[in-house]
C-alpha positions as a printed Julia matrix, in Angstrom:
599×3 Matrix{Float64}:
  24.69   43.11   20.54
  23.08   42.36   17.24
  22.6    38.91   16.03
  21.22   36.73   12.91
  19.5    33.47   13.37
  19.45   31.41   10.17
  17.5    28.51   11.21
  14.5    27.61    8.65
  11.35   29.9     8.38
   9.34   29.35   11.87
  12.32   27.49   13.48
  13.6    30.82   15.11
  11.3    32.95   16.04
  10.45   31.77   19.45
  14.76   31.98   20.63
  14.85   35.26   18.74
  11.77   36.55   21.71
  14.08   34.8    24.11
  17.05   36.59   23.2
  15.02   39.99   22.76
  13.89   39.13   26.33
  17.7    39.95   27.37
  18.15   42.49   25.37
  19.83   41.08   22.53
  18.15   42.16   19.03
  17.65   39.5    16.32
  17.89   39.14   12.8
  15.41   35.94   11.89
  17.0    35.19    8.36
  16.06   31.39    6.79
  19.18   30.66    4.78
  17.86   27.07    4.0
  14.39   25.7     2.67
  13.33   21.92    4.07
  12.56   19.92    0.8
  10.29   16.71    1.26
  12.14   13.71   -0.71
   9.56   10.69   -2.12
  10.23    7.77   -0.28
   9.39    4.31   -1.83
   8.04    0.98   -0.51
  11.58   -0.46   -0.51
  13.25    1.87    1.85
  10.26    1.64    4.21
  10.33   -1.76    4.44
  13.54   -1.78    6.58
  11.52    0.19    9.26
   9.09   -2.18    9.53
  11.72   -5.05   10.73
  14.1    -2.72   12.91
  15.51   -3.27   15.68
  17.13    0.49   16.09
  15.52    3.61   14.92
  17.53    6.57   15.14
  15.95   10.21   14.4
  18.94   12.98   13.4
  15.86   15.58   14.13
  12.15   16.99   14.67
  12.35   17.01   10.53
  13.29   13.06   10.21
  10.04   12.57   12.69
   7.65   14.66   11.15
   8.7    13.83    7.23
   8.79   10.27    8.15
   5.24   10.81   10.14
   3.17   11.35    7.21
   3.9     8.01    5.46
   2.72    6.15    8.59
   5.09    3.28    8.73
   4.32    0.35   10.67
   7.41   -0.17   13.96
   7.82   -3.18   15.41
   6.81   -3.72   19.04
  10.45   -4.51   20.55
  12.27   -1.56   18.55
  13.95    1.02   20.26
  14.1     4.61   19.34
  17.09    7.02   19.31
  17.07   10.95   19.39
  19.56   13.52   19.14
  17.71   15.94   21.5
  15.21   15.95   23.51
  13.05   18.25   20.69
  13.58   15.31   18.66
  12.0    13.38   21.33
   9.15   15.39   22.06
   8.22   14.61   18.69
   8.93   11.52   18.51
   6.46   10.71   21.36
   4.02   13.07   19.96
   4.17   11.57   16.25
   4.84    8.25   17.58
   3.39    7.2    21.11
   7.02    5.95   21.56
   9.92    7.29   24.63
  12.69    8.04   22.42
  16.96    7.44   24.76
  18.45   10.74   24.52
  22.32   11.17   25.26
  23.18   13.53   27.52
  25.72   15.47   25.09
  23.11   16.57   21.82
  25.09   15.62   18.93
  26.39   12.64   16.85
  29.43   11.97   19.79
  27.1    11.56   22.36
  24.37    9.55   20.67
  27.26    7.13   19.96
  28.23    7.13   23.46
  25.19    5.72   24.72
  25.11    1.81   26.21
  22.23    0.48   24.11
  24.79    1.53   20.52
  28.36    0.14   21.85
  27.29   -3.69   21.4
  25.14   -3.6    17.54
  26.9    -6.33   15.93
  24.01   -7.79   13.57
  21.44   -5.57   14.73
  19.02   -3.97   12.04
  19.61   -0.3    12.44
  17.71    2.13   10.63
  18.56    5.94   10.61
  16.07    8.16    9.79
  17.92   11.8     8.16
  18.1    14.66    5.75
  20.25   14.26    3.08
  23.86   14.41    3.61
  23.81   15.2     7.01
  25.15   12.87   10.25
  27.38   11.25    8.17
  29.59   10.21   11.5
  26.91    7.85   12.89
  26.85    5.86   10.16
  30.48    5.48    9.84
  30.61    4.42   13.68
  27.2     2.15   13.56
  28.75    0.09   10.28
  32.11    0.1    11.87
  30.43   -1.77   14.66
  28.74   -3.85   12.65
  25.6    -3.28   12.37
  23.1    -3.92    9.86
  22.93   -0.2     8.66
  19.76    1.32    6.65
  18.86    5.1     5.52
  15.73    6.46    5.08
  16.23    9.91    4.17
  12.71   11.62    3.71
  14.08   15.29    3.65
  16.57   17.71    2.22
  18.02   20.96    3.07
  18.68   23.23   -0.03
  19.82   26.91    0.15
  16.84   29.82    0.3
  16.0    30.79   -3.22
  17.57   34.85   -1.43
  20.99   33.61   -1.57
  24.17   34.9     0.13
  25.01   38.16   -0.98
  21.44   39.56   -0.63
  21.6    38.12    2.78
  24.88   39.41    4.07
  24.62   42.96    3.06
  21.17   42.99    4.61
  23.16   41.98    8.5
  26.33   44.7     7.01
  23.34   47.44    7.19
  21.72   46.08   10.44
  25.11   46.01   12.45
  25.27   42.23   12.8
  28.04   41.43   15.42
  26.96   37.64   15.99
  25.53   34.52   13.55
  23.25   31.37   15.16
  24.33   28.5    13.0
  22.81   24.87   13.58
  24.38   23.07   10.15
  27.23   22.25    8.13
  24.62   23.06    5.19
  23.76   26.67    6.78
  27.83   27.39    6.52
  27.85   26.44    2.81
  24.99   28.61    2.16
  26.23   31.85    3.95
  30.0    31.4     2.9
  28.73   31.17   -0.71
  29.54   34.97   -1.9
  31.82   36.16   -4.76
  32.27   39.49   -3.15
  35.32   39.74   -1.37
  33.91   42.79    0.99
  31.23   41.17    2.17
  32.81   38.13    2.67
  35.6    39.66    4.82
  33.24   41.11    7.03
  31.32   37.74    7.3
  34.8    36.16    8.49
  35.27   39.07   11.52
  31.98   38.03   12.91
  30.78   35.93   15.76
  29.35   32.17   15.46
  27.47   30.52   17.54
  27.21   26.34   17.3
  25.77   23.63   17.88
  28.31   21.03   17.45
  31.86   20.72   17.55
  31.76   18.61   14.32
  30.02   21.96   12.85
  32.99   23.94   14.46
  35.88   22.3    13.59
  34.22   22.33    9.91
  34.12   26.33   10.41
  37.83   26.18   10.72
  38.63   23.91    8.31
  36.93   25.14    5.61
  36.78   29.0     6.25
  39.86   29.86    8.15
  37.5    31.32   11.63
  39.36   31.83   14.4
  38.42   29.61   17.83
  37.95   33.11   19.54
  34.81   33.84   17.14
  33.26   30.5    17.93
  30.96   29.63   20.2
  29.34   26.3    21.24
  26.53   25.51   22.6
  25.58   22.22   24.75
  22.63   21.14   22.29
  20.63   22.53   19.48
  17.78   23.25   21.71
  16.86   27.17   22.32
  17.92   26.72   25.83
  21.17   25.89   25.38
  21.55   28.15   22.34
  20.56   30.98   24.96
  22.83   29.69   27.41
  25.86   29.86   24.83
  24.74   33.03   24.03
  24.72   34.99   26.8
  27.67   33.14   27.99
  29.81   34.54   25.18
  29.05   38.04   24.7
  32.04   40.49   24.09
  32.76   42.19   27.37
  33.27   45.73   26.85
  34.51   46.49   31.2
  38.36   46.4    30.17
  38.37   48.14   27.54
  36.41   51.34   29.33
  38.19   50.96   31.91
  41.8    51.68   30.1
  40.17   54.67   28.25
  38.95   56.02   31.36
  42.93   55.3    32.99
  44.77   57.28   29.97
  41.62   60.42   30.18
  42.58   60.43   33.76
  46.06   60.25   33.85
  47.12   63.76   32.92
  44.73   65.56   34.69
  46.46   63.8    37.92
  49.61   64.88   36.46
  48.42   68.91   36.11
  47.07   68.21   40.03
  50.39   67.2    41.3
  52.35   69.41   39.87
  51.56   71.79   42.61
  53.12   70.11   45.33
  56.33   69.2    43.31
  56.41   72.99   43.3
  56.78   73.33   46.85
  58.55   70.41   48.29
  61.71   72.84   48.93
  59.54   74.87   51.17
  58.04   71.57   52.93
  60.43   69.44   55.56
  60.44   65.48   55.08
  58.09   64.84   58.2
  54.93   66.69   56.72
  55.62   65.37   53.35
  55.83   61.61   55.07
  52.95   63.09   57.21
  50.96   64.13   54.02
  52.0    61.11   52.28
  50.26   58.82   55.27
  46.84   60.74   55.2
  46.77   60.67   51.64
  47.18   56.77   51.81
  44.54   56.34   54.28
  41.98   58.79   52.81
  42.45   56.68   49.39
  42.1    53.41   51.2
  38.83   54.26   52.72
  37.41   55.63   49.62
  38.61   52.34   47.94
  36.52   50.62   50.6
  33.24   52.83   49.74
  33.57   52.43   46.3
  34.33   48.61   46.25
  30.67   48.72   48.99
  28.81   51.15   46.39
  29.72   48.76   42.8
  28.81   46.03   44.75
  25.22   47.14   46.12
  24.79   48.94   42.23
  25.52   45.1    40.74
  22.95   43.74   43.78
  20.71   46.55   42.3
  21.17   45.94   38.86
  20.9    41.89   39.49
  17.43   42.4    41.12
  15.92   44.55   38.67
  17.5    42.23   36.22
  15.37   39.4    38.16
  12.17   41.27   37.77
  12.59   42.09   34.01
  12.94   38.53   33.4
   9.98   37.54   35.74
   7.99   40.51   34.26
   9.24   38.86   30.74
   8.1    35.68   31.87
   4.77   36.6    33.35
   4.14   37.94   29.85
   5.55   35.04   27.68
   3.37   33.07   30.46
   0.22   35.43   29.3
   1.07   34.74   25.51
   1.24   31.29   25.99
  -2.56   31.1    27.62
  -3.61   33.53   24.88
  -2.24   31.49   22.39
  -3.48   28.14   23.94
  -6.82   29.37   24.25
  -6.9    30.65   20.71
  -6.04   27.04   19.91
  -8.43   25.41   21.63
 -11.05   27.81   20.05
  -9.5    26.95   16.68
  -9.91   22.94   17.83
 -13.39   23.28   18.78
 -14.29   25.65   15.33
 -12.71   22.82   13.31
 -14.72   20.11   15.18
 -17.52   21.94   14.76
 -16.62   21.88   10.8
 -15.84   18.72   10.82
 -18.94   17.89   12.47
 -20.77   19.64    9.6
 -18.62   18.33    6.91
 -19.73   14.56    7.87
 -23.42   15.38    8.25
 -23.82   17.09    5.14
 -21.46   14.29    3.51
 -24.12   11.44    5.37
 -26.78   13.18    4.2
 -25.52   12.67    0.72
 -24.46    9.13    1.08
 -27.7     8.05    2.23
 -29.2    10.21   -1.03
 -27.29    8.41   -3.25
 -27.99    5.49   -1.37
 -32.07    6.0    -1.61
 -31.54    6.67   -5.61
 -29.28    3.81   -6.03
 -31.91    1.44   -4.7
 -34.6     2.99   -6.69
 -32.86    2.35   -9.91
 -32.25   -1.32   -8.94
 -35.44   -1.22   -7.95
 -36.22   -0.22  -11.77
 -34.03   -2.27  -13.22
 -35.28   -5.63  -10.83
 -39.02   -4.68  -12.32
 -37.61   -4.87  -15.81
 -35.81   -8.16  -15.68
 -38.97   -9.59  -14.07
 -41.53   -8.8   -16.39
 -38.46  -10.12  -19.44
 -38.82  -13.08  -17.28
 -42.54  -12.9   -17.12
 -42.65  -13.13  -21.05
 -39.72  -15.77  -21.18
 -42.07  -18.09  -18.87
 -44.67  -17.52  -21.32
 -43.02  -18.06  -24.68
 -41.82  -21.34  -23.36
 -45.02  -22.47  -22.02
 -46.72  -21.8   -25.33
 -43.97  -23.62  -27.11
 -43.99  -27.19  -24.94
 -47.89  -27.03  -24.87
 -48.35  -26.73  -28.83
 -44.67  -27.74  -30.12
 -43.35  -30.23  -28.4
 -46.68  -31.54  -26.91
 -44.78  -31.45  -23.1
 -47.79  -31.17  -20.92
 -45.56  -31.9   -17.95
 -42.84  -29.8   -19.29
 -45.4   -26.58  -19.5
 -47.08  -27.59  -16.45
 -43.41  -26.73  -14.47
 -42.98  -23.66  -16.4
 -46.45  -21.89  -15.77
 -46.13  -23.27  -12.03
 -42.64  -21.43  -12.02
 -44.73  -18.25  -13.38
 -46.99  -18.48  -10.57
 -44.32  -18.17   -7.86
 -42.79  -15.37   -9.63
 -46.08  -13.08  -10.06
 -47.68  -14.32   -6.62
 -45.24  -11.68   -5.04
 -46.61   -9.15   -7.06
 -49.76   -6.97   -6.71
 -52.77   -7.06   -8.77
 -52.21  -10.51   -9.73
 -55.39  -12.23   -9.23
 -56.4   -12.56  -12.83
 -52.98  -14.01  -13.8
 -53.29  -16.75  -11.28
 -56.77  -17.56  -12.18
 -55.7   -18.35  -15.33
 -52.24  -19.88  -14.45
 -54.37  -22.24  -12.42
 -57.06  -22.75  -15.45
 -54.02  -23.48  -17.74
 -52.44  -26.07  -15.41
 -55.62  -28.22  -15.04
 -56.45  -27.98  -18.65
 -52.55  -29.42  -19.23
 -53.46  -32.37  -16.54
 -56.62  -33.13  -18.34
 -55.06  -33.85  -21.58
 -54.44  -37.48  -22.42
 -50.74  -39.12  -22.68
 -49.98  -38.2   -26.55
 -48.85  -41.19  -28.85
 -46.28  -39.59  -30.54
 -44.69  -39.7   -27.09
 -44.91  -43.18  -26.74
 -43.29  -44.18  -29.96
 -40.62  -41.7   -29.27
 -39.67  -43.31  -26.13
 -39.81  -46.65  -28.12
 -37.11  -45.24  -30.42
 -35.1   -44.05  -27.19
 -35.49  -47.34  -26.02
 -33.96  -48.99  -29.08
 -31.44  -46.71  -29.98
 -29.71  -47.31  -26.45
 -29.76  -51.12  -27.59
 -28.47  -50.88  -31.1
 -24.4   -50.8   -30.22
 -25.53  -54.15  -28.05
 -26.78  -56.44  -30.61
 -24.87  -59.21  -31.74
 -23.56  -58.92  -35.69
 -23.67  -62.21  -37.9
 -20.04  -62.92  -38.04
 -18.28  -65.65  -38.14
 -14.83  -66.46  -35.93
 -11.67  -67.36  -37.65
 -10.09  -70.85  -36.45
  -7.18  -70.91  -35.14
  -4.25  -72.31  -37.23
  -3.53  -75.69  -36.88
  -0.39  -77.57  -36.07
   0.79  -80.5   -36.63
   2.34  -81.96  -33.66
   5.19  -83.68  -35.26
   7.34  -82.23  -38.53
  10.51  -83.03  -37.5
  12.44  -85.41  -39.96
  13.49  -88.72  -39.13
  16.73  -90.75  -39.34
  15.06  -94.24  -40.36
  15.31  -94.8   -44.24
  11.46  -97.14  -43.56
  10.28  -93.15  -42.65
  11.08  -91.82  -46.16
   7.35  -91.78  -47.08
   6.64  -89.91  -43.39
   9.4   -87.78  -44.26
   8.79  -86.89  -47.74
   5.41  -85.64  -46.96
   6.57  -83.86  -43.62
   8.98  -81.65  -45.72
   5.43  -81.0   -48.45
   4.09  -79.39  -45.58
   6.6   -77.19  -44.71
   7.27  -76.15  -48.47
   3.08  -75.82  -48.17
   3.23  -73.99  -45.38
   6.28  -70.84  -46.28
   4.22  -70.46  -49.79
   0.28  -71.69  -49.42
  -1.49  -70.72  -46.39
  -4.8   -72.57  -46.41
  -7.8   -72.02  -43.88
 -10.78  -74.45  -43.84
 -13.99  -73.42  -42.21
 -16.41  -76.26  -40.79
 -19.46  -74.01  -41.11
 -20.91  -72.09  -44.5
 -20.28  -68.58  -44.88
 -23.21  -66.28  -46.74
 -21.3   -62.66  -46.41
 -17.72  -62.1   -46.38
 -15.88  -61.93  -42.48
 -16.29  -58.36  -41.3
 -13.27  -56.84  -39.2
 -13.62  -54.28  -36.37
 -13.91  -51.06  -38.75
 -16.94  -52.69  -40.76
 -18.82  -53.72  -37.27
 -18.68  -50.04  -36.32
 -20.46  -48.87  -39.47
 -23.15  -51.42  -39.43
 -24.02  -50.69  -35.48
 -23.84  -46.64  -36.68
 -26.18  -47.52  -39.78
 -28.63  -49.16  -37.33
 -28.72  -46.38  -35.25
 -28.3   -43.49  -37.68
 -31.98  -45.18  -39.17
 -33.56  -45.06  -35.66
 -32.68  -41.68  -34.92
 -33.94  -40.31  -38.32
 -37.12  -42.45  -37.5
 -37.16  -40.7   -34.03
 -36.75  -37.08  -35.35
 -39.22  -37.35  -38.29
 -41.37  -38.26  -35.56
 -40.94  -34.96  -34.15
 -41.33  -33.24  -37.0
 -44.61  -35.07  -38.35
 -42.79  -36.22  -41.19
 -44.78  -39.55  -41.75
 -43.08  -40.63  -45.18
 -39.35  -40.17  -43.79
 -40.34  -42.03  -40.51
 -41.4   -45.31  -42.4
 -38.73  -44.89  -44.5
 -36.4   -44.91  -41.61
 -37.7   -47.45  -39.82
 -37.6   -49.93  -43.26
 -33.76  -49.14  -43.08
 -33.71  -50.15  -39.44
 -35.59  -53.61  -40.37
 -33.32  -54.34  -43.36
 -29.92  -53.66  -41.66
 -31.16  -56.24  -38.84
 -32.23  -58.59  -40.85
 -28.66  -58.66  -42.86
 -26.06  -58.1   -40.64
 -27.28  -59.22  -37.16
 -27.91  -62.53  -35.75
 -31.75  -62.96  -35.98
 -31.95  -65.92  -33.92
 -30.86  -63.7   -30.85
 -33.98  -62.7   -28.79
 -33.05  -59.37  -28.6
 -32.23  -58.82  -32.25
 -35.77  -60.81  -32.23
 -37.32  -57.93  -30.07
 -36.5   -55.16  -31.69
 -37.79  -56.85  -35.37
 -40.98  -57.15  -33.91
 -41.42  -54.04  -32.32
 -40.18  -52.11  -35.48
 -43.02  -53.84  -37.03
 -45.44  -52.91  -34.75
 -44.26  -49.13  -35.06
 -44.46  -49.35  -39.05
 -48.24  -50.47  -38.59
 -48.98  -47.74  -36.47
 -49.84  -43.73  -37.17
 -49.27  -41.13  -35.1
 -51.88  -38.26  -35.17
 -51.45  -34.41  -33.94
 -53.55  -33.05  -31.5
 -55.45  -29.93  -31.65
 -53.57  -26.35  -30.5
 -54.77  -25.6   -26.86
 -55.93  -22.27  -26.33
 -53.89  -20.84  -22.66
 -55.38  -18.54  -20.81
 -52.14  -16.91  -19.03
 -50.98  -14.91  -22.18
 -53.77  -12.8   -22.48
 -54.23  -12.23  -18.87
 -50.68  -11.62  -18.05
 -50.49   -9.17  -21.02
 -53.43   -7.28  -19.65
 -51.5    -7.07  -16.32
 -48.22   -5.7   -18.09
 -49.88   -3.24  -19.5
């Protein structure tokens, strides 16, 4: 017997060495190609949360493998087979329940998926396969998810190329493990071939896959065969279970070749029985009965001891098969473990060399910070100086450019060949100590001090009286009141059309309201202020101006007689009769010396 397996490419090759073992040749033709299918962050995320995980096969576990979802600790796992298992605890680290019957009836048979009311089930698949479990599972009630991460798609070969390559090869018997293998076999134009397709054998997996064989492609039950799981053991099993027995058939051929030549050896005898008396023919008749009896009896001994026979050296052909499969499979596990250690070893390599690099670009990235660390110092360096230079002979801020060139010091002091700087860092800072409290500071802080007071002086304004009432301007009944009346009602006509407001004190400006007070205080301080930076400027004409201003706005619009509007007369007064002088440049020492270091 001659059969095709059509499971994918690699999928069949080690039940085809099984099969050859018992002397069945194979066909290994892949009708169908395994297509991985993107799977996004949304239909992962059930997995993450599920309670059930069901795996329809080795393909759902290995597809779903490579995107390395995270499983909750209390989920349970679900397998078709125990192949599907295996690699579920290989992929995994997880013990997968496996029903006793390897298909969709008996996974839904099992205890743990009768009560899954509410439960978050996820089923991990190929596309458009197992379509019965989650009618069942939703029908129960659970909380039903896909995650299909695969897809089966016919072999780019196609049917008829397939089907007259088993016509030529004598192909009595098919291996079929999916609905999806049928379609792609069955899919043929050419009535020839696909008569001869429908006269073959098929062997099962399922009797979903079975009754679809019938349904769909009118097979007969007698040319279908079903195995107890999609496992190469049972598809052996079925197998060699179900081959067409050839015994009665040989034996009838061998009856009608046989029967005439008994007829030519009888025919002797017929032509004698008038010569013969009843007794010897009885007589004859009895030995001839007991002669075939005992020869019955031999041959019935002999077949049996030649089937003993044959069973034996059946037994050592398959131990002699399996002491060589046994061989192959050390061979081959050796030659693995060779290949594990060579790719260690690579491996090995492949991180030392890619160390090596790491910590090369690791040395040259530090250099160039290194670099660039030197450069921002010494722009820095010349910062420090600049400033110095500027507070010493601009702004006259000894104190000021004493904290800068001590900042300059702790920044080259970590440096090498620094000696000269600091000798003259430290020649600069005494020089700065030794230099007398400038004057032009001192009236500047004068200015500070009476700009802070100007919004605080008292203006020369007056306050408005309240209005007046009279406390009686009601009129009265009494006709001796006419006079008291008569000027009561003058008062009120005085009063809707003449408002009059008498002051008890003499007024020299006119009342100022809120708006006017705020530009008189921002006069007196907009004077001070251009006192204080002419000042900084050594602008001596616009500082006495300024300060002129100052005097003549307080001596208008404030109140004089207040001491502090008193103070701050007299001390503008003693500012006007002042001068300030400018000192002399001073010569540093650190510019020159930390230039010569630079360079």
């Amino acid at each position: 017997m001659k059969l095709a397996i059509t499971r994918p490419a690699g999928k069949g090759t080690l039940l085809a060495q099984q099969l050859e073992a018992q002397g069945v040749q194979c066909d290994c033709t892949p009708v169908l190609e395994l297509v991985k299918l993107p799977v996004s962050e949304a239909e992962l995320a059930p997995i993450v949360d599920a309670e059930q995980l069901i795996f329809i096969s080795q393909d759902a576990v290995h597809y779903l493998a490579q995107h390395q979802p995270d499983f909750s600790p209390d989920c349970q796992f679900f397998a078709v087979g125990e192949q599907t298992a295996a690699a579920i605890e290989a992929c995994f680290g997880r013990r997968a329940r496996v029903p006793k019957q390897h298909d969709s009836e008996g996974l839904l048979a099992l205890p743990e998926l009768q009560q899954v009311e509410d439960k978050r089930v996820v089923v991990v698949k190929g596309r458009g396969g197992r379509t019965l479990i989650s009618q069942i599972l939703k029908q129960r009630g659970a909380s039903l998810s896909h995650c299909v991460v695969y897809e089966r798609i016919p072999a780019a070969t196609g049917s008829d190329i397939w089907l007259d390559h088993w016509q030529r090869q004598g192909i009595d018997g098919i291996v079929i493990t999916s609905n999806a293998a049928i379609d792609a076999i069955f899919n043929t134009q050419q009535s020839e071939l696909l008569n001869w397709l429908s006269s073959r054998r098929f062997y099962l997996v399922s009797q979903r896959s079975a009754e679809y064989l019938r349904e769909q492609y009118a097979i007969e039950d007698k040319q279908i065969a079903i195995s107890a799981g999609a496992d190469n053991d049972a598809l052996l099993a079925c197998i060699m279970d179900n081959q067409p027995r050839q015994g009665g058939t040989m034996t009838e051929q061998q009856q009608s070749h046989s029967g005439p030549q008994s007829s030519g050896k009888a025919a002797k005898p017929a032509a004698v029985s008038d010569k013969v008396s009843k007794t010897a023919v009885l007589a004859l008749l009895v030995a001839l009965a007991s002669g075939a009896g005992a020869a019955g009896v031999y041959y019935l001994g002999q077949q049996q001891l030649t089937q003993y026979q044959q069973a034996v050296a059946q037994l050592n052909r398959d131990n002699q098969q399996l002491r060589q499969a046994l061989s192959a499979s050390e061979q081959t596990l050796a030659a693995l473990n060779t290949q594990v250690s060579q790719r260690e070893q690579q491996v090995e390599k492949q991180l030392s060399a890619q160390t090596q690099q790491l910590e090369q670009r690791l040395k040259s990235t530090l250099q160039a910070a290194k670099k660039q660390l030197g450069g921002a110092q010494k722009a820095e360096i010349n910062a420090l100086i600049r400033s110095a230079e500027f507070q010493a002979n601009i702004q006259r801020h000894y104190l000021a450019a004493g904290a800068t060139l001590t900042r300059l010091h702790d920044l080259v002091r970590s440096q090498s060949n620094t000696t000269a700087v600091q000798t003259a860092i430290a020649a600069d800072l005494a020089l700065l100590k030794a230099q007398p409290k400038p004057q032009q500071e001192a009236l500047y802080l004068d200015l500070h001090g009476y700009i802070s007071q100007a919004d605080k002086l008292p203006l020369q304004v007056m306050t408005k009286p309240a209005q007046q009432h009279s406390e009686r301007s009601e009129l009265t009944e009494q006709v001796s009141d006419w006079k008291a009346n008569a000027w009561r009602s003058w008062l009120k006509i005085q009063d809707q059309f003449i408002k009059v407001r008498s002051h008890d004190k003499p007024v020299i400006d006119p009342l100022l309201d809120g708006e006017e007070q705020q530009l008189i205080r921002a006069q007196l301080s907009s004077y001070l202020r251009q006192a204080q930076t002419a000042l900084m400027q050594h602008q001596q004409s616009v500082y006495f101006t300024a300060l002129e201003g100052a005097s003549a706005t307080l001596a208008r619009y404030y109140r004089t007689q207040n001491s502090a509007v008193a103070a701050m007369q007299t001390g503008l007064k003693v500012l006007q009769q002042q001068e300030f002088a400018t000192q002399g440049v001073l010569e540093l020492q650190t510019p020159q010396a930390v230039k010569e270091w630079l360079q």
